[in-house]
Backbone and ligand atoms as CSV (ligand in chain L), in Angstrom:
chain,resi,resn,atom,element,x,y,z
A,1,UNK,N,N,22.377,-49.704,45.117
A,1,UNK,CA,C,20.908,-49.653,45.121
A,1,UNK,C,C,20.399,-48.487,44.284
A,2,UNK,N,N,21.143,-47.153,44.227
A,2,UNK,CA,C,20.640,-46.413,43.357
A,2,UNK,C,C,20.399,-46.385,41.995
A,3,UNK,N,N,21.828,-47.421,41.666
A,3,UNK,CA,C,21.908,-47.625,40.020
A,3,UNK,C,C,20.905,-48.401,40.109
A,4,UNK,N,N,19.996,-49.309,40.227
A,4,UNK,CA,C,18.683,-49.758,39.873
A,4,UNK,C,C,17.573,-49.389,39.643
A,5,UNK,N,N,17.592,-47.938,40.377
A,5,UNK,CA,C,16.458,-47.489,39.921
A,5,UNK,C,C,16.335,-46.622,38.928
A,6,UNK,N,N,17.422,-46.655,38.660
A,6,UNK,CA,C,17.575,-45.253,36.961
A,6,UNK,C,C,17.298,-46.313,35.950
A,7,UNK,N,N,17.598,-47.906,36.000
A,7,UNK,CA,C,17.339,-48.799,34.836
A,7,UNK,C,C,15.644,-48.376,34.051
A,8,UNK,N,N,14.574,-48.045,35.324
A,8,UNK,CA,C,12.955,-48.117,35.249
A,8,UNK,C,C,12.568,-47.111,34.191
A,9,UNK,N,N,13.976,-46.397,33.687
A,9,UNK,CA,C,13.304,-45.352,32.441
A,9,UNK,C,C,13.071,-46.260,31.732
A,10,UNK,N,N,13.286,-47.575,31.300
A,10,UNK,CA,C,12.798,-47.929,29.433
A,10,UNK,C,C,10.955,-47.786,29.461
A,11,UNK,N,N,10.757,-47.642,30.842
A,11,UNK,CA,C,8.913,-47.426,30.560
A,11,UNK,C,C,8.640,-46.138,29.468
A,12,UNK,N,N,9.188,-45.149,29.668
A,12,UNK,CA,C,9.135,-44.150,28.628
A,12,UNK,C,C,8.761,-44.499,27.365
A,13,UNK,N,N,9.115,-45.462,26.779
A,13,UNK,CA,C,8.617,-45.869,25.622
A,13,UNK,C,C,7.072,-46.028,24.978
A,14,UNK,N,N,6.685,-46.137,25.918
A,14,UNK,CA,C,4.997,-46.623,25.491
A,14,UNK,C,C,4.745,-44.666,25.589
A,15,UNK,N,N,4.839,-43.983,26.542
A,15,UNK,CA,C,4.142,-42.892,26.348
A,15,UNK,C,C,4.775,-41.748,25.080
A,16,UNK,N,N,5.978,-42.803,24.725
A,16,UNK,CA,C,6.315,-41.293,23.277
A,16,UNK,C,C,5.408,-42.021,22.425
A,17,UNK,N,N,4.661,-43.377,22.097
A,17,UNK,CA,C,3.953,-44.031,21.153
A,17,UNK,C,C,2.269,-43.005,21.292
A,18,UNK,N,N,2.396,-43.185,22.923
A,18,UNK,CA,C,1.119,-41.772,22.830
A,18,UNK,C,C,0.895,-40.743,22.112
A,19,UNK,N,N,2.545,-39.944,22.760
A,19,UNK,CA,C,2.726,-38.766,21.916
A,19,UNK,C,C,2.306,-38.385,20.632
A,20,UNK,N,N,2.881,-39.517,19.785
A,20,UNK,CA,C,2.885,-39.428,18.552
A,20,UNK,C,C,1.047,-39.485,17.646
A,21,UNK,N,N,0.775,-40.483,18.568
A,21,UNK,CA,C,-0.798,-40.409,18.318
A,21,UNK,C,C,-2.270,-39.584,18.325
A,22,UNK,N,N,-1.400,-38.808,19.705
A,22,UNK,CA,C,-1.842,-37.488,19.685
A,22,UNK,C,C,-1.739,-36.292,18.895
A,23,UNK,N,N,-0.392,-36.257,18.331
A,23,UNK,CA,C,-0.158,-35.355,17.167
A,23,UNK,C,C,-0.814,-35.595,16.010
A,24,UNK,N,N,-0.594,-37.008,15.387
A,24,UNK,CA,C,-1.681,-37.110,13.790
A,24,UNK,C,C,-2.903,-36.441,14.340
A,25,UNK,N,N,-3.303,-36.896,15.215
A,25,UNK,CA,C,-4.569,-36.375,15.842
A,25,UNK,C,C,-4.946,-35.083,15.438
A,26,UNK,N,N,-4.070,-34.061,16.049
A,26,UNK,CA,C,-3.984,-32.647,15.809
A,26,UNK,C,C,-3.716,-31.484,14.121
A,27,UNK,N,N,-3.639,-32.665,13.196
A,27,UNK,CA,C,-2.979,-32.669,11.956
A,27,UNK,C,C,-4.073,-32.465,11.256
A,28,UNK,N,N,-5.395,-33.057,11.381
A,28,UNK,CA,C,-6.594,-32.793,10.355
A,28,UNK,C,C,-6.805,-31.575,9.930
A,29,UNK,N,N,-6.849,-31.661,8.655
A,29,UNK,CA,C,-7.368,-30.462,8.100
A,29,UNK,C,C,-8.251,-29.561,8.721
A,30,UNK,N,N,-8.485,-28.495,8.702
A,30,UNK,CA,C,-9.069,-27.254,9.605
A,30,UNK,C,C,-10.147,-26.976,8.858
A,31,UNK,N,N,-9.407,-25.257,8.003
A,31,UNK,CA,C,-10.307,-24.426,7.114
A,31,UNK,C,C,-10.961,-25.432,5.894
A,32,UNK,N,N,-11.820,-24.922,5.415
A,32,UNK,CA,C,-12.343,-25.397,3.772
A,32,UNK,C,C,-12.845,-24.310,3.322
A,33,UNK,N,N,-12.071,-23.919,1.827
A,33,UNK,CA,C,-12.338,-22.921,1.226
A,33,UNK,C,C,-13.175,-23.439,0.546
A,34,UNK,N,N,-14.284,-23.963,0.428
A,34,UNK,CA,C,-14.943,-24.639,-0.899
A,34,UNK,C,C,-16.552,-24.449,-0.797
A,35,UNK,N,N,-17.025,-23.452,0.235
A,35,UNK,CA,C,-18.374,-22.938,0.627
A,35,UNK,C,C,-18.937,-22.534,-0.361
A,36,UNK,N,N,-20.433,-22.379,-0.135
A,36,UNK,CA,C,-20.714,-21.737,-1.340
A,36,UNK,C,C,-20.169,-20.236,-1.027
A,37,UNK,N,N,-19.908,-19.288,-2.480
A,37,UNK,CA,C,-19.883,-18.076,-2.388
A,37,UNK,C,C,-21.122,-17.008,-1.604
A,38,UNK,N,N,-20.280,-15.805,-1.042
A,38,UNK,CA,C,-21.227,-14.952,-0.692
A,38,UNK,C,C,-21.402,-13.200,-1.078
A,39,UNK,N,N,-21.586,-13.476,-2.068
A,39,UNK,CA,C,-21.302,-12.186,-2.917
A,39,UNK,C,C,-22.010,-11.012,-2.451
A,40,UNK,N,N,-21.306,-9.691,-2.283
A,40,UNK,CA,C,-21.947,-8.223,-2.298
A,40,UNK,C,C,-21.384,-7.145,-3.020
A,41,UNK,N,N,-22.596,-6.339,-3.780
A,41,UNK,CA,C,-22.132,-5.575,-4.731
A,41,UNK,C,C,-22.248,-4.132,-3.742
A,42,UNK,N,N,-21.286,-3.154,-3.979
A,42,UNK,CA,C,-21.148,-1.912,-3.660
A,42,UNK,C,C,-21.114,-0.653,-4.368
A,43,UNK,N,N,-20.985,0.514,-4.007
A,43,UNK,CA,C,-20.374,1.643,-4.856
A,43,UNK,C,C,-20.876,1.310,-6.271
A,44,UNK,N,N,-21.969,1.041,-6.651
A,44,UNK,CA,C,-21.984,0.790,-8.284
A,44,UNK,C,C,-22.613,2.048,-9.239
A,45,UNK,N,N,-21.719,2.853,-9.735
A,45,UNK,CA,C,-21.937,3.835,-10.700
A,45,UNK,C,C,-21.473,3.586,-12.046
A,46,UNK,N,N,-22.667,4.773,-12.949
A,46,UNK,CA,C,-22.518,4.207,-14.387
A,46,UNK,C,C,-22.383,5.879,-14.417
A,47,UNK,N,N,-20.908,5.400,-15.698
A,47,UNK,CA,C,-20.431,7.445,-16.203
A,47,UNK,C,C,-20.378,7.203,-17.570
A,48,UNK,N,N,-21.084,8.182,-18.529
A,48,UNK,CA,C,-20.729,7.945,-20.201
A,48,UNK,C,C,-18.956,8.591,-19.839
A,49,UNK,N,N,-18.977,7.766,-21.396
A,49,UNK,CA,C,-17.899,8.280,-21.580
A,49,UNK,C,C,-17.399,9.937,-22.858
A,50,UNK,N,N,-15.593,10.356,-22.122
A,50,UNK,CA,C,-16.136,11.089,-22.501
A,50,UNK,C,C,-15.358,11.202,-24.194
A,51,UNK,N,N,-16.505,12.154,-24.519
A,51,UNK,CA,C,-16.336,12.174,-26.210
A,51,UNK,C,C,-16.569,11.008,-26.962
A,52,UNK,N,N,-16.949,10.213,-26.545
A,52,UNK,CA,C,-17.666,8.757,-27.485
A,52,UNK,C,C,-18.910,8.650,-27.294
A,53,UNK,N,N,-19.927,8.680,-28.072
A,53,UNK,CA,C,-21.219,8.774,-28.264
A,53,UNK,C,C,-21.552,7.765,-27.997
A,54,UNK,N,N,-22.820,6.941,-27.170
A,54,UNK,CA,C,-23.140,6.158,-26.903
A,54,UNK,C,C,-22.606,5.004,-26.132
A,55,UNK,N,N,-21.840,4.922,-24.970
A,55,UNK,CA,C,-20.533,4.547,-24.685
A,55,UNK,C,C,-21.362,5.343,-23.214
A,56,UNK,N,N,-20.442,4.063,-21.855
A,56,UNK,CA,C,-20.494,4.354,-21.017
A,56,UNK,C,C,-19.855,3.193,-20.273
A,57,UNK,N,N,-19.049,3.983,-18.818
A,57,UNK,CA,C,-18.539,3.187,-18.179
A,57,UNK,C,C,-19.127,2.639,-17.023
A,58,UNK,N,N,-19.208,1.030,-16.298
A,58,UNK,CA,C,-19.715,1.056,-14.771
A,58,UNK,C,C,-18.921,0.360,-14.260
A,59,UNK,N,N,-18.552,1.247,-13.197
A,59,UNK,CA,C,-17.619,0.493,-11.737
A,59,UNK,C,C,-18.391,0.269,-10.692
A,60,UNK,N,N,-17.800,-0.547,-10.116
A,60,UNK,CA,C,-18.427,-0.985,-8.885
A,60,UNK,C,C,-17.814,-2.045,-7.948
A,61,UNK,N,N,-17.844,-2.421,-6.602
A,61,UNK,CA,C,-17.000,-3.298,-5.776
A,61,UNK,C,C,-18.120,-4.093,-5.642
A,62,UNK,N,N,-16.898,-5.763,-6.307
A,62,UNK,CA,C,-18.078,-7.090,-5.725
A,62,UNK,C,C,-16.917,-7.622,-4.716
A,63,UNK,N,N,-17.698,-7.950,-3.545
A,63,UNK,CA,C,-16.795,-8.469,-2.629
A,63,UNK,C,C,-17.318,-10.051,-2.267
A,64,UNK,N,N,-16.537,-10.692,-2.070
A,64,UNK,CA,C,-16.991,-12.274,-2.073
A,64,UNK,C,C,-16.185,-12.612,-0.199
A,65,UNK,N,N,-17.363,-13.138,0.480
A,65,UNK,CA,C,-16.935,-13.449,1.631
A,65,UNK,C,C,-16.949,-15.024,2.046
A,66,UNK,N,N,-17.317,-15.920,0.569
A,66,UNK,CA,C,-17.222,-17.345,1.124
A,66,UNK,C,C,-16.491,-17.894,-0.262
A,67,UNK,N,N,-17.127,-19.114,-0.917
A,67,UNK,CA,C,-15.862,-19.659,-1.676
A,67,UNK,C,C,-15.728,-19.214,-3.043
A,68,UNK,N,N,-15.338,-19.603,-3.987
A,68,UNK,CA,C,-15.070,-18.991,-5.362
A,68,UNK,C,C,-16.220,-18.848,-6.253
A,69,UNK,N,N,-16.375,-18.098,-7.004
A,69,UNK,CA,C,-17.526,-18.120,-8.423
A,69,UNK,C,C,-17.571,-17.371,-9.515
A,70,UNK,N,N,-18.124,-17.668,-10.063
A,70,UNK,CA,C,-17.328,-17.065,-11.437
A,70,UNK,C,C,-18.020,-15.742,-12.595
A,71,UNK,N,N,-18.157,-14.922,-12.763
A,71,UNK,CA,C,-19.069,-13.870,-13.384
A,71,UNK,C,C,-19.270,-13.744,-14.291
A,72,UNK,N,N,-20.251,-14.974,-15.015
A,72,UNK,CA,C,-20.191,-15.203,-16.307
A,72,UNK,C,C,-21.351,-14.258,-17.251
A,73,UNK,N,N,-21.467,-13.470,-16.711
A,73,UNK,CA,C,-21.985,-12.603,-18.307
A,73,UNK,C,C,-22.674,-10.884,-17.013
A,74,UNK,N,N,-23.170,-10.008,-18.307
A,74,UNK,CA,C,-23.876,-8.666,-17.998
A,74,UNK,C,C,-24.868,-8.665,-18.855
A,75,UNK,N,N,-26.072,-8.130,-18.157
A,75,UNK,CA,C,-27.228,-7.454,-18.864
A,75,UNK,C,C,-27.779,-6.200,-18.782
A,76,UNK,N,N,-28.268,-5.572,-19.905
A,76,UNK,CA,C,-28.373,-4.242,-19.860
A,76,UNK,C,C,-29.798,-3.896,-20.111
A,77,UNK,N,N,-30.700,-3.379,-19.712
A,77,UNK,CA,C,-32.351,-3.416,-20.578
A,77,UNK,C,C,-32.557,-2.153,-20.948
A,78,UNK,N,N,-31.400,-1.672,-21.459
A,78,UNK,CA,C,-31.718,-0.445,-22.592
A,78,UNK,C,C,-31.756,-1.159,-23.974
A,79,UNK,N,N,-32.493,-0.638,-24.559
A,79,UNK,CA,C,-32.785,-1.201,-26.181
A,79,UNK,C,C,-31.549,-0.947,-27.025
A,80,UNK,N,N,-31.166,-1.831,-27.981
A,80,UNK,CA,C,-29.967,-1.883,-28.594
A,80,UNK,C,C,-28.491,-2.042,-28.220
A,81,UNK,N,N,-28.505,-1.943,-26.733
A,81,UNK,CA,C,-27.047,-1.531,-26.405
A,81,UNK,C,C,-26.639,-2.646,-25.850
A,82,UNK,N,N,-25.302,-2.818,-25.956
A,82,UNK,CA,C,-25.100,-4.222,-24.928
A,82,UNK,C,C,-23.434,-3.791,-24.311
A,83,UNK,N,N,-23.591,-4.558,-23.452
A,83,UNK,CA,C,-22.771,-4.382,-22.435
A,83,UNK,C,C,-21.765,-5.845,-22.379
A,84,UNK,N,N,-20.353,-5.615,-21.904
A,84,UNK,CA,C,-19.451,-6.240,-21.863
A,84,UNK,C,C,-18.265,-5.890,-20.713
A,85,UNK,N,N,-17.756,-6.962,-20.382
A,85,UNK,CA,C,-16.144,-6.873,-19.631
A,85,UNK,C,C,-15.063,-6.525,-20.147
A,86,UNK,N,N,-14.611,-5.190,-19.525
A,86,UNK,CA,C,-13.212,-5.166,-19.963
A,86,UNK,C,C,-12.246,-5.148,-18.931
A,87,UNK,N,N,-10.954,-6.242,-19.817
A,87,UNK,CA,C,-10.338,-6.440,-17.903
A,87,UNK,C,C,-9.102,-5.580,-18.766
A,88,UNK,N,N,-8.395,-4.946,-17.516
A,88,UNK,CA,C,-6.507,-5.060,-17.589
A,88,UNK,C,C,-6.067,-6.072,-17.680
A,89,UNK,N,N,-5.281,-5.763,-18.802
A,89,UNK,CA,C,-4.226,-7.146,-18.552
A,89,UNK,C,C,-3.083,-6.822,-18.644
A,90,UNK,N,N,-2.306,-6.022,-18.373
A,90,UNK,CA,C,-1.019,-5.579,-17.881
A,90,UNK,C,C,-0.965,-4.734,-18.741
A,91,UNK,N,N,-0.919,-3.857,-19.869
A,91,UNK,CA,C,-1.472,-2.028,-20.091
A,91,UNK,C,C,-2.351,-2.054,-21.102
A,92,UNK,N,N,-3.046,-3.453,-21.622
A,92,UNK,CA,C,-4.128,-3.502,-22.736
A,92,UNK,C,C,-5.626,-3.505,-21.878
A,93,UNK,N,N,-6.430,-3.212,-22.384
A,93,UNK,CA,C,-7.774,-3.794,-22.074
A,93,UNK,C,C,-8.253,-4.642,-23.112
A,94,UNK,N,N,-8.571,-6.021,-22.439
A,94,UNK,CA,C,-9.323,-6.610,-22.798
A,94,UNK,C,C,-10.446,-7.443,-22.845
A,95,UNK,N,N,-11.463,-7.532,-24.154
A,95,UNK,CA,C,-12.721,-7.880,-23.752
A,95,UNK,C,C,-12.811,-9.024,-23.868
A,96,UNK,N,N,-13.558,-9.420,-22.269
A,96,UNK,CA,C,-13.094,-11.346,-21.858
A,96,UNK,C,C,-15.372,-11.545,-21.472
A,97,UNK,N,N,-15.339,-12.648,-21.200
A,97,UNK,CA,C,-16.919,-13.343,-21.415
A,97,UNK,C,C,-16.993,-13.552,-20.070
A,98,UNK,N,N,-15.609,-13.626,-19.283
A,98,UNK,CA,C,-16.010,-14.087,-18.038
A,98,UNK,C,C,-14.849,-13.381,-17.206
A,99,UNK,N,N,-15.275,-13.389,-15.707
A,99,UNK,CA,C,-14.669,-13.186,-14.652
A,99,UNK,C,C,-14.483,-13.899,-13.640
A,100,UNK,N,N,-13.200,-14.309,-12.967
A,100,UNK,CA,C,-13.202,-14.889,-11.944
A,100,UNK,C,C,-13.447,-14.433,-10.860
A,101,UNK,N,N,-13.758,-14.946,-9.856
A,101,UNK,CA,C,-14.156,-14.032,-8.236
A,101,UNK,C,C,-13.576,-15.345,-7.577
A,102,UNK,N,N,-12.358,-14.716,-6.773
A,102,UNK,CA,C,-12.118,-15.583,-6.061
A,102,UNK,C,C,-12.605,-15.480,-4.527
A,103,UNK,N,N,-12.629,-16.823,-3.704
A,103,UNK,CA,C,-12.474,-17.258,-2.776
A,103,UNK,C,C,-12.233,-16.193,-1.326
A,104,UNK,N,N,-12.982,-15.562,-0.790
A,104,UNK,CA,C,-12.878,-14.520,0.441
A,104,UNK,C,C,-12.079,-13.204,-0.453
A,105,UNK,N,N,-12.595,-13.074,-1.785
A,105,UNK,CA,C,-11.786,-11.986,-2.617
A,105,UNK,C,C,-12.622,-11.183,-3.364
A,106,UNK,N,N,-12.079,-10.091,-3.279
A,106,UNK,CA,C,-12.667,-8.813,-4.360
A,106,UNK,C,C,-12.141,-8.534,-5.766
A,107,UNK,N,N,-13.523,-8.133,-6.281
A,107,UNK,CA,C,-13.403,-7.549,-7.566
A,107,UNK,C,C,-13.326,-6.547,-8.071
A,108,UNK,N,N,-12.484,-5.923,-8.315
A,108,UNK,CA,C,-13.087,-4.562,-8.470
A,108,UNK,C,C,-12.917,-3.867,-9.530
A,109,UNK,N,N,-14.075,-3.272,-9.944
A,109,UNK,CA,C,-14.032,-2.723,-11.809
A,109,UNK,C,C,-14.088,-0.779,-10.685
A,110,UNK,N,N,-13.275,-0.525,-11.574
A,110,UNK,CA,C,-13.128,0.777,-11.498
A,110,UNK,C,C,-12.440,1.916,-12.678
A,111,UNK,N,N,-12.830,3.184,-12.565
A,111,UNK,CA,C,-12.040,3.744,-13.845
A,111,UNK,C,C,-10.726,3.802,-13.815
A,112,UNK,N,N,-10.419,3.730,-14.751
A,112,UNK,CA,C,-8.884,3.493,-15.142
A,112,UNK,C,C,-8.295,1.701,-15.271
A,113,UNK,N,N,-9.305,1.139,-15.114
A,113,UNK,CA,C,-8.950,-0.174,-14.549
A,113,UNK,C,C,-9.908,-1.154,-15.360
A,114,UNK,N,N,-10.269,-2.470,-14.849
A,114,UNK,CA,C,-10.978,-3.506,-15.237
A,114,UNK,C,C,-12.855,-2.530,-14.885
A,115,UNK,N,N,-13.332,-3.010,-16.308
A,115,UNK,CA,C,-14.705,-2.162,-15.772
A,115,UNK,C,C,-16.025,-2.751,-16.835
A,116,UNK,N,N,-16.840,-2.273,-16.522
A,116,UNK,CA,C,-18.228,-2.793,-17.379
A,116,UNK,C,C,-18.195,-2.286,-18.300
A,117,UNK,N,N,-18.441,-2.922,-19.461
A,117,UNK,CA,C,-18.501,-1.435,-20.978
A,117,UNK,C,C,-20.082,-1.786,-21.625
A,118,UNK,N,N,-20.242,-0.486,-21.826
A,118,UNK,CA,C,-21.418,0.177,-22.633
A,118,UNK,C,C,-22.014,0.371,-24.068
A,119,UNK,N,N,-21.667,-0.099,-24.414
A,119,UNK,CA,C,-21.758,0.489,-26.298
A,119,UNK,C,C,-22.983,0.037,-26.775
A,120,UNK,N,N,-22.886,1.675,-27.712
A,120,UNK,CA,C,-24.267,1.439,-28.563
A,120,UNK,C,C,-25.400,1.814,-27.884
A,121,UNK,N,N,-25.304,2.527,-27.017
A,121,UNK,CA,C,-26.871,3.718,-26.061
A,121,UNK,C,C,-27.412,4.419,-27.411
A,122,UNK,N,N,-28.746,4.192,-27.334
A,122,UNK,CA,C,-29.650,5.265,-27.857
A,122,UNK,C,C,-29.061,6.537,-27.300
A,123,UNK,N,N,-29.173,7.711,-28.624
A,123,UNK,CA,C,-29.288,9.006,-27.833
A,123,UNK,C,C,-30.216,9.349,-26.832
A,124,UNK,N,N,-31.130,8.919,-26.842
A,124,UNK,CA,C,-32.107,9.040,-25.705
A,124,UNK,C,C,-31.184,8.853,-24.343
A,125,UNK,N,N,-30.633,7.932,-23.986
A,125,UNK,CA,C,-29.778,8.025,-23.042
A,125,UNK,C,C,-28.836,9.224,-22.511
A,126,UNK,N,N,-28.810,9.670,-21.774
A,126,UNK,CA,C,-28.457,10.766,-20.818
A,126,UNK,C,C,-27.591,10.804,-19.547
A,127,UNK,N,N,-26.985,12.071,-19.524
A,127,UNK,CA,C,-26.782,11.886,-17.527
A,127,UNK,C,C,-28.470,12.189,-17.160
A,128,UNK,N,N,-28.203,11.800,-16.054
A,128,UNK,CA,C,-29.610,11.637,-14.937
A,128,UNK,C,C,-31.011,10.439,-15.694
A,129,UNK,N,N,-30.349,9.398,-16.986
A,129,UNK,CA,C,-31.070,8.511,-17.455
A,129,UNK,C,C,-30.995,7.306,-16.312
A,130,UNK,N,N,-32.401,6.466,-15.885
A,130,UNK,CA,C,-31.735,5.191,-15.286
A,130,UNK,C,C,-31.888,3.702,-16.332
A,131,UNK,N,N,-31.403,3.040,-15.626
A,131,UNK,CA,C,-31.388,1.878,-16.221
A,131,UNK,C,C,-30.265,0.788,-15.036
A,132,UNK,N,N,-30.701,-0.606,-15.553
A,132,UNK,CA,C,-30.344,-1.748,-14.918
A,132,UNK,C,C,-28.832,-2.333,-15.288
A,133,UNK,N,N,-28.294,-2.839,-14.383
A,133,UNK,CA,C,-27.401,-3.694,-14.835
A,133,UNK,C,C,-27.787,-5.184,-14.160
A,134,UNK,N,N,-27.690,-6.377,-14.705
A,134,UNK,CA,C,-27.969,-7.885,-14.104
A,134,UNK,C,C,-26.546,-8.403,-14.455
A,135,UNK,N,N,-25.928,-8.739,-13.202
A,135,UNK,CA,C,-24.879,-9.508,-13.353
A,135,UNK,C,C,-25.364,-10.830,-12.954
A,136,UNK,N,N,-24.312,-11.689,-13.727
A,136,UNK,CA,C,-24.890,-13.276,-13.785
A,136,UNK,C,C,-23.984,-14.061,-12.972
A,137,UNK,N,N,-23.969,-14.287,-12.319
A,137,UNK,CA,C,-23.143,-15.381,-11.434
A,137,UNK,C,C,-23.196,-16.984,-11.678
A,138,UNK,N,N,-22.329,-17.855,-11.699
A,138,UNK,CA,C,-22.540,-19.223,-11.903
A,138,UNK,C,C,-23.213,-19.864,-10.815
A,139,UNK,N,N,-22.053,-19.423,-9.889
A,139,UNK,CA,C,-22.839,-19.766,-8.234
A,139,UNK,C,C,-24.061,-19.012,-7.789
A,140,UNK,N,N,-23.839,-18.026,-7.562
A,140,UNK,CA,C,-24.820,-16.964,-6.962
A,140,UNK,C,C,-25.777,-16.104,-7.865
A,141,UNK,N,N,-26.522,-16.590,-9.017
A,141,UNK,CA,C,-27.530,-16.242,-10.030
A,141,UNK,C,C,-27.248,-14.929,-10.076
A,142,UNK,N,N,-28.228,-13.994,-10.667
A,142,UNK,CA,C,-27.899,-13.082,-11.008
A,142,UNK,C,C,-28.749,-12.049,-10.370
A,143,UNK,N,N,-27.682,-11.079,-9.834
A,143,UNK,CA,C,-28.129,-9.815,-9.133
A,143,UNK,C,C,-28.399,-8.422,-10.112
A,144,UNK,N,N,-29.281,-8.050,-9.616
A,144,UNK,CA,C,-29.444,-6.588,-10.693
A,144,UNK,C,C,-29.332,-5.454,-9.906
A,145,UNK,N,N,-28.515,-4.413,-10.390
A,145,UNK,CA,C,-28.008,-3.277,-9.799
A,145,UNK,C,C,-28.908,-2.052,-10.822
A,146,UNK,N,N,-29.408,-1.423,-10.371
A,146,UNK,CA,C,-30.130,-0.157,-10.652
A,146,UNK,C,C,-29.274,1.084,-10.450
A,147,UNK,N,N,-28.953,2.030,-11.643
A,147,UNK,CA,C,-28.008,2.726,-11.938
A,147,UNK,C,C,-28.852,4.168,-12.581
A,148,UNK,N,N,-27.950,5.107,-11.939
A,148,UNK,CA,C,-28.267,6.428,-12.908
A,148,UNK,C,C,-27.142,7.095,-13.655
A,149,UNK,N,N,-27.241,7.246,-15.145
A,149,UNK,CA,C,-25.996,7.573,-15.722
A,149,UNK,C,C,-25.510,9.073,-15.364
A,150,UNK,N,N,-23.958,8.949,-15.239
A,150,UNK,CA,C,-23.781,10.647,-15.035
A,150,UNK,C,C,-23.219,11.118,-16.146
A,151,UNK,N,N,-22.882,12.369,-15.833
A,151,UNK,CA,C,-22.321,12.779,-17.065
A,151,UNK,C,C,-20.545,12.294,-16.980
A,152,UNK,N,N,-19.509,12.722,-18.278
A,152,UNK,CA,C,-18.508,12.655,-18.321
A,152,UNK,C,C,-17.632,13.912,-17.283
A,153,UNK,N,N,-17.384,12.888,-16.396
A,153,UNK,CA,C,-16.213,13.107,-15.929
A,153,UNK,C,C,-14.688,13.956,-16.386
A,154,UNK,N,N,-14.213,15.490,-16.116
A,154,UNK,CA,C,-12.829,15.324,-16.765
A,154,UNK,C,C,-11.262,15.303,-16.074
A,155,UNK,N,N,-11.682,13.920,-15.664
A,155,UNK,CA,C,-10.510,12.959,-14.804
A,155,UNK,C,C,-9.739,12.937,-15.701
A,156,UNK,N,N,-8.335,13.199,-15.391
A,156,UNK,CA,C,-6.848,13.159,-16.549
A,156,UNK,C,C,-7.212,11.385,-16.908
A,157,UNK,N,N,-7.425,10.885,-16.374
A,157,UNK,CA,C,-7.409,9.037,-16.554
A,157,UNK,C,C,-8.722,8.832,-17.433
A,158,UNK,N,N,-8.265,9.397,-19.226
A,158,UNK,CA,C,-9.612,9.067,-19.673
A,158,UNK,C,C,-9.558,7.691,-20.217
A,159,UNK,N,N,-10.606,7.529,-20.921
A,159,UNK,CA,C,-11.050,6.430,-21.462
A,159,UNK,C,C,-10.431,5.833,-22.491
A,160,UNK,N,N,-9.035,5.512,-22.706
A,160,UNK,CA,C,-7.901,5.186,-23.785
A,160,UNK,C,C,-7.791,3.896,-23.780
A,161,UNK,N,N,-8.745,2.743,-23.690
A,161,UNK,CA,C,-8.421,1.821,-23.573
A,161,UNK,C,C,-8.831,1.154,-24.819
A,162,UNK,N,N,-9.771,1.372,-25.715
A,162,UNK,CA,C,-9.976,0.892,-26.914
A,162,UNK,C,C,-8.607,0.442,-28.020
A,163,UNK,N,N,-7.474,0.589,-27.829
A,163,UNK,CA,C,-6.202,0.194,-28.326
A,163,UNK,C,C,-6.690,-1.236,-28.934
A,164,UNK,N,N,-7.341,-1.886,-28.404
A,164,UNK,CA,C,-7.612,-3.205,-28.339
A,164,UNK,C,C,-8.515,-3.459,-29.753
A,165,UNK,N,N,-8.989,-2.333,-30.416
A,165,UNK,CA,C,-10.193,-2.661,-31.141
A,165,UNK,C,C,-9.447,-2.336,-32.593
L,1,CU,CU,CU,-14.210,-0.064,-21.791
């Protein structure tokens, strides 16, 4: 009589068919990185540079807390001068049209490193001069950062990156 009742496992079968249904279940995709971006600019200072006339550097932290976008240009509203990207690219600097910003990721232009470039300031321009920077975003239009130039810095990490020109 006992061996008969151990036969009643083949019921098991229908509830591993559960199982399994329950798991795809649990399988759907979650996160989506594909939000719009949420960009914030920080720390943004502008330093001439030093011993090059008309020439100045700006760093600053963009931090992105939603999905990717891209930093397609700089504006400057000092007369004559225009402004450009210079990235690292493993010990050159070079001058690129655009920037990527990735996805819950930072940017960060700083000296010695990837940074805003300056060329071509009126002498009129100064430490303690102000003036604008408008960064352009694809996603997130363009923000303008209000800056006061300082003077040159004499940080051993100067400004040697022109190799490129
Ligand atoms: Cu530069």
């Amino acid at each position: 009589m006992k061996e008969a009742v151990m036969k009643t496992s083949g019921i098991s079968r229908q509830f591993n068919l559960l199982v399994i249904s329950l798991f795809v279940a649990a399988v759907i995709p979650a996160a989506c990185q594909s939000g719009p971006p949420q960009v914030s600019i920080d720390g943004a200072k502008a330093q001439l540079s030093p011993g090059i006339v008309g020439e100045a550097m700006v760093t600053m932290n963009i931090r992105n807390q939603g999905g990717s976008d891209v930093l397609q240009g700089v504006k400057i509203d000092i007369p004559g001068a225009k402004a450009s990207f210079h990235v690292l690219q493993g010990e050159r600097m070079v001058n690129v049209d655009a920037v990527e910003i990735h996805a819950k990721g930072n940017l960060e232009f700083k000296m010695g490193g990837s940074h805003i470039m300056i060329e071509d300031m009126p002498k009129t321009m100064q430490a303690g001069s102000q003036f604008n920077v408008t960064l352009v975003f694809q996603k997130s239009g363009e923000k303008q950062i209000p800056l006061t130039l300082e003077g040159a810095s004499d940080m051993p990490m100067g400004h040697e990156h022109h190799m490129h020109m």
